[in-house]
C-alpha positions as CSV (number, residue, x, y, z in Angstrom):
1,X,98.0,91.5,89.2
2,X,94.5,93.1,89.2
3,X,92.2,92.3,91.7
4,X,89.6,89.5,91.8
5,X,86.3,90.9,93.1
6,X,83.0,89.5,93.4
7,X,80.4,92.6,93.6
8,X,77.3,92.1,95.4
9,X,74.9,94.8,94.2
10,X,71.0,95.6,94.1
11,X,71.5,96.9,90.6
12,X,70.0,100.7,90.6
13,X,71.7,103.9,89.5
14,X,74.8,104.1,91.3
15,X,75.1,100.4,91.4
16,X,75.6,100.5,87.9
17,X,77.9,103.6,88.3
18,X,80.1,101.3,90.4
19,X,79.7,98.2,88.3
20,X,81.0,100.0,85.1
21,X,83.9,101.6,87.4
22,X,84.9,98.2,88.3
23,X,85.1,96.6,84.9
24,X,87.0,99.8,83.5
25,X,89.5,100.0,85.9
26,X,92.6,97.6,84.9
27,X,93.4,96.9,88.1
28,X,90.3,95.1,89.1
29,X,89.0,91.7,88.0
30,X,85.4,91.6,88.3
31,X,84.7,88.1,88.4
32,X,80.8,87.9,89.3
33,X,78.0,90.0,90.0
34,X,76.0,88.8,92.8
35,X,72.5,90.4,93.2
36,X,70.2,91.3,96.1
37,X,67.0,92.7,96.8
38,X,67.0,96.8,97.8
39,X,66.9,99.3,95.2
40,X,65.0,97.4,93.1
41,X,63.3,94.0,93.3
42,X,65.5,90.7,93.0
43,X,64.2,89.8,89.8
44,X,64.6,93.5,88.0
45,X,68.0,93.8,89.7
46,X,69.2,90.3,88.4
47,X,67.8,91.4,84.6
48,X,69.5,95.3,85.0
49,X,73.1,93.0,86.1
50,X,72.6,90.7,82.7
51,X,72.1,93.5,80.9
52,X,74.9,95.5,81.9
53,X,77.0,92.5,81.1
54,X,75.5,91.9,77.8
55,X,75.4,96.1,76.9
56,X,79.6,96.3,78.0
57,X,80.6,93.0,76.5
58,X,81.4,91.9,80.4
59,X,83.3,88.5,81.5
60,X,82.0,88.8,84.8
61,X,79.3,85.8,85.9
62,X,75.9,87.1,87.4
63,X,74.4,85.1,90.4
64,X,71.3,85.5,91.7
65,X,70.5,85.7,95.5
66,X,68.5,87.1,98.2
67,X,64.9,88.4,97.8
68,X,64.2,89.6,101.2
69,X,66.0,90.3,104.7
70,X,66.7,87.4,107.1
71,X,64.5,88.2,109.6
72,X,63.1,91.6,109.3
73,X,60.1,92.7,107.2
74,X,60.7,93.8,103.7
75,X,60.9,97.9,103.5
76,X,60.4,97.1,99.4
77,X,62.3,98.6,96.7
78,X,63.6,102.3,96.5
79,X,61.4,103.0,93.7
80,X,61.6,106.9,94.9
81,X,65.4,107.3,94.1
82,X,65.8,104.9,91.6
83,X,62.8,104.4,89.6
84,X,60.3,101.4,89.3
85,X,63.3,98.9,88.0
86,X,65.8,100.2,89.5
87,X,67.6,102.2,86.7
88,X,65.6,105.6,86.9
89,X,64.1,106.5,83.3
90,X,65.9,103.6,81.5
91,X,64.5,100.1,81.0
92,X,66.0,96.9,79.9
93,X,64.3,96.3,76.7
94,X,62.0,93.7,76.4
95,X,63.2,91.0,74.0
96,X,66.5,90.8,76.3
97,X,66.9,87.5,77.5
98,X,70.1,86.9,79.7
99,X,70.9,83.5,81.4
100,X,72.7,84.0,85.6
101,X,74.7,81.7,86.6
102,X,72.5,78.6,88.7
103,X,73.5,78.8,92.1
104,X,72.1,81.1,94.4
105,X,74.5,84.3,95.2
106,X,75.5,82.9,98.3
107,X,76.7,79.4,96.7
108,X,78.6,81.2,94.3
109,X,80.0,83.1,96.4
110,X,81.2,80.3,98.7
111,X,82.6,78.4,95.7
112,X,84.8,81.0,94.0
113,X,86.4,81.8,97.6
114,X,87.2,78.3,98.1
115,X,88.8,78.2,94.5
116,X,90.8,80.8,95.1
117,X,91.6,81.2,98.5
118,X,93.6,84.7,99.7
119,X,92.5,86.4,95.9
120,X,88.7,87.2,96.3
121,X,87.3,90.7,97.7
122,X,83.9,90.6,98.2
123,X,82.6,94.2,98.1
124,X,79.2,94.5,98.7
125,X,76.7,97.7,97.8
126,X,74.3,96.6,98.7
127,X,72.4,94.7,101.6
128,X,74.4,92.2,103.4
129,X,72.0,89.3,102.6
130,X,74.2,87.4,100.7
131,X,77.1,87.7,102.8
132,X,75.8,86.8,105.7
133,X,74.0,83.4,104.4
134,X,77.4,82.8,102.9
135,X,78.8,82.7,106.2
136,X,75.9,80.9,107.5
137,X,76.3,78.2,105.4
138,X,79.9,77.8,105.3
139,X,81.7,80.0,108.6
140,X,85.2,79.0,107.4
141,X,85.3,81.3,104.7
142,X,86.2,83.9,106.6
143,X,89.8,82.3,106.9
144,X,89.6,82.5,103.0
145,X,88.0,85.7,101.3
146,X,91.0,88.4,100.7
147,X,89.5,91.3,101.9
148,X,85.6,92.7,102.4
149,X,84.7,96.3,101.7
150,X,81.4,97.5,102.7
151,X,79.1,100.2,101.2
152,X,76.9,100.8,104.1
153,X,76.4,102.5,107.5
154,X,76.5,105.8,109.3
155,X,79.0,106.6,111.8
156,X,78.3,110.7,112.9
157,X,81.4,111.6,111.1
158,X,81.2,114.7,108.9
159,X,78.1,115.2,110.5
160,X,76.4,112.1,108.5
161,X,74.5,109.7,110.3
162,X,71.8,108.3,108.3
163,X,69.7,108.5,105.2
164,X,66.6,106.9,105.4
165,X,65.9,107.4,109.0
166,X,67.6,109.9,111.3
167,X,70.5,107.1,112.3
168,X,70.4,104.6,109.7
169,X,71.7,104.0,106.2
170,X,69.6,102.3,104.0
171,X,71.8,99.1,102.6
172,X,71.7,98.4,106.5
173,X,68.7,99.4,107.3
174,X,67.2,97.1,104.7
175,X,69.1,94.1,107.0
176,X,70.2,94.9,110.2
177,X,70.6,91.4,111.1
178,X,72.7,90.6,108.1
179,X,74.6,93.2,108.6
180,X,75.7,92.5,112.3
181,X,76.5,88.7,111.2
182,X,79.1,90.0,108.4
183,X,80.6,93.1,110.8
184,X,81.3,90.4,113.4
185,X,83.0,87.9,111.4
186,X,85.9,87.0,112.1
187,X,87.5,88.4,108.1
188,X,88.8,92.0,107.4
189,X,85.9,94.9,106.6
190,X,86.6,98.4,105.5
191,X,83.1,100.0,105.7
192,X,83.0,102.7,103.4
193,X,79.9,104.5,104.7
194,X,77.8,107.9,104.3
195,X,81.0,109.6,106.5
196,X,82.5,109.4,103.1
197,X,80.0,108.7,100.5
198,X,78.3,111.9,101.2
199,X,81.6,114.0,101.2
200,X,82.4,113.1,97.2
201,X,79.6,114.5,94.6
202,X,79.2,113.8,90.8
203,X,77.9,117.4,89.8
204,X,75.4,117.6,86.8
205,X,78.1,119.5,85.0
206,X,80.6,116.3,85.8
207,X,78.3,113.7,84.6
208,X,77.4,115.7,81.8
209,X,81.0,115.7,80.6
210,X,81.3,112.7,80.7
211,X,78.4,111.6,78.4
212,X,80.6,113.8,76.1
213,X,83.9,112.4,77.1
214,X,83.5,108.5,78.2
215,X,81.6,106.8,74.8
216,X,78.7,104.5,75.7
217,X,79.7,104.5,79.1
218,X,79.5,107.9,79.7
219,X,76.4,108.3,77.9
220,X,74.8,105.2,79.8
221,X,75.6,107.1,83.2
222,X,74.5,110.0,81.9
223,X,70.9,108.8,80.8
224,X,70.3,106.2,83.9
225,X,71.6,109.7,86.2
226,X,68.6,112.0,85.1
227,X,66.0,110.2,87.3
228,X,68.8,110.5,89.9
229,X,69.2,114.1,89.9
230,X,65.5,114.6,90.1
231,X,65.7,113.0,93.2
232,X,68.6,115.0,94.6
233,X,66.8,118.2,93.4
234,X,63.4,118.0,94.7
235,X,64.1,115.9,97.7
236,X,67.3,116.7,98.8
237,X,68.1,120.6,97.0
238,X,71.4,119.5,95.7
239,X,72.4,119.6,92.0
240,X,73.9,116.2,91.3
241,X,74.6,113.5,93.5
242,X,76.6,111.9,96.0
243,X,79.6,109.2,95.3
244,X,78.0,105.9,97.0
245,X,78.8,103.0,95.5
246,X,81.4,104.1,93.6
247,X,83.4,104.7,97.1
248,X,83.7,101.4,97.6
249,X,85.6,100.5,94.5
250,X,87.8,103.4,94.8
251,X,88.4,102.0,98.1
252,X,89.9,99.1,96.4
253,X,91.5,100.9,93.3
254,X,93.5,103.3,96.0
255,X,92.9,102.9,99.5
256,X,94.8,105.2,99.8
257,X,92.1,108.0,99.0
258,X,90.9,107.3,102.7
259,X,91.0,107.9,105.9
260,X,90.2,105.1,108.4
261,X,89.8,104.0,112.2
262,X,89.8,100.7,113.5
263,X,87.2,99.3,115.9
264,X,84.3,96.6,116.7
265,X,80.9,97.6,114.2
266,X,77.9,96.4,116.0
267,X,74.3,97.2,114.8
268,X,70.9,98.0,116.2
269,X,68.7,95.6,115.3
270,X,65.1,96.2,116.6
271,X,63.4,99.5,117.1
272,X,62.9,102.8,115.8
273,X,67.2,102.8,115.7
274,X,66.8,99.6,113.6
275,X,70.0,99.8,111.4
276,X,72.2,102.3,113.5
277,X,75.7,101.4,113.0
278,X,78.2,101.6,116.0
279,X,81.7,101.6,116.4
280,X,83.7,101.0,119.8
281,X,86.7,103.0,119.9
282,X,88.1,102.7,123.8
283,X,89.7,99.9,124.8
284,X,88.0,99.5,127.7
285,X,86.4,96.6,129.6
286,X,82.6,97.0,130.1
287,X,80.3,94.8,132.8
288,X,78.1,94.3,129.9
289,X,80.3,94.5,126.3
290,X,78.9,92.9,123.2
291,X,81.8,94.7,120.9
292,X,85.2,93.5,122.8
293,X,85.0,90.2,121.7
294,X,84.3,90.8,118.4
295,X,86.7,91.7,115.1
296,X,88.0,95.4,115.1
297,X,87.1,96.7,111.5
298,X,88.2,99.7,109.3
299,X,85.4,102.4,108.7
300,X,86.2,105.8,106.4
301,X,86.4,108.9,108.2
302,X,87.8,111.0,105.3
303,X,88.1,111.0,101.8
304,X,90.1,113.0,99.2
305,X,87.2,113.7,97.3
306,X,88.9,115.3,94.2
307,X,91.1,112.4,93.4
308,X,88.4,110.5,93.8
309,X,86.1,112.7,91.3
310,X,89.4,112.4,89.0
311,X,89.8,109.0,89.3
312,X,86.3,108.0,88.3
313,X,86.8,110.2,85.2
314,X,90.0,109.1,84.3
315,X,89.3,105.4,84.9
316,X,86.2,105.6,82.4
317,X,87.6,107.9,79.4
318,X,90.9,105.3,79.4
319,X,88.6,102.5,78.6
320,X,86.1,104.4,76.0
321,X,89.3,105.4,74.4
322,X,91.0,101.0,74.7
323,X,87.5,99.7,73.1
């Protein structure tokens, strides 16, 4: 049976590259789209989310949610990597009108767990918002939810530790305070983080093949991915892009693909190593310990990176060729 998943997502370019990985993909259900505020604002996130879903004749609902962090200040949308609404060069056009689903992201979230208790992973791509009022609001969900896999964090492996500041990614630096609230609950996480993320690259040569190979998908991808590459080029000297949010749902298409670790994720809150994500992996007792007592969680430490690459081409030309 495929896998229900409700994806929580701040809809910008690799977002989409994940979303339209998950609905390909026969073995995944995508049952909602839940948005969040980060690479683009909530409101041009939630219109990019109803438009992929109008564009590739998706099932999936779309819920709105969070606009801002719980408690920090807003660092405002990545308008730098991902253009001014969130899908680089491209813009939803004008006369669309799409229609999300009424309840906020974390009440939809809540419900569909509780109606279908064990089936629902909730992979998230974004900041943890959501997820974290979810739990807020109703704790005992975390008895319910299937699985949670995590785009997010920085862990030193691979020699990657952080994106946006020297020691933090930016889906948790955006909400540190979420973040910590969802690592700690008591529910299964895989974090799939920029240990990984940044060891798998889409090459301009790869995306343009498949433009060529993968119909409208592949031509979507291809013209949302130019702004994209600018960015890598000029900011970062690379010529393409790395694999972020389409890690996660490989992650739950094969998890097999990865290499994990198991220990207690804590993460800084406060200060200049606001969003620093830390994993305990002694077993020792501490005087002072705020990570024994909390839930040991998987984090990647490796990743086949050409199955993954082949995977992600495969799983898109299949569909183009089913539609």
């Amino acid at each position: 049976m495929p896998k229900k998943i409700i994806l929580d997502t701040d809809p910008g370019i690799d977002d989409a590259m994940a979303i339209l990985f998950a609905e390909a993909h026969p073995d995944i259900e995508l049952v909602a789209l839940t948005t969040v505020f980060g690479n683009a604002t909530i409101e041009n996130g939630t219109r990019n989310a109803l438009y992929l879903k109008h564009r590739f004749k998706m099932t999936a609902d779309i819920a709105q949610g969070a606009s801002q962090p719980l408690v920090r200040s807003p660092v405002g949308p990545t308008e730098v990597v991902h253009g001014i609404t969130g899908l680089g060069d491209f813009h939803v056009p004008d006369d669309f009108v799409g229609h999300p689903d009424p309840r906020p992201a974390y009440q939809y979230i809540i419900d569909t767990v509780k109606a279908h208790p064990h089936e629902i992973t909730l992979v998230a791509v974004g900041p943890l918002t959501n997820l974290a009022l979810a739990l807020q609001a109703a704790p005992e969900i975390a008895q319910l939810v299937g699985q949670v896999v995590i785009m997010g964090g920085a862990f030193g492996e691979n020699d990657h530790r952080g994106n946006v500041t020297p020691y933090a990614e930016a889906n948790i630096h955006d909400d540190p305070h979420a973040a910590d609230i969802v690592f700690c609950a008591p529910w299964p996480v895989t974090i799939i983080g920029l240990d990984v993320t940044e060891e798998s690259f889409f090459s301009a040569y790869y995306l343009d093949q498949l433009r060529h190979d993968a119909a409208d998908m592949g031509e979507f991808i291809f013209t949302i991915s130019r702004y994209y590459l600018r960015f890598y080029s000029q900011k970062v000297g690379l010529d393409g892009c790395h694999v972020h949010d389409p890690s996660a749902i490989a992650y739950v298409i094969d998890p097999e693909l990865f290499i994990t670790r198991k220990g207690a994720v804590r993460v800084v809150c406060e200060g200049p190593a606001s969003g620093m994500t830390i994993q305990k992996l002694d077993t020792k007792q501490y005087q002072t310990d705020e990570w024994s007592s909390m839930p040991a969680q998987e984090v990647g430490i490796s990743v086949d990176s050409a199955q993954l690459l082949d995977l992600y081409q495969k799983t898109l030309i299949d569909y183009s060729h089913n539609q």
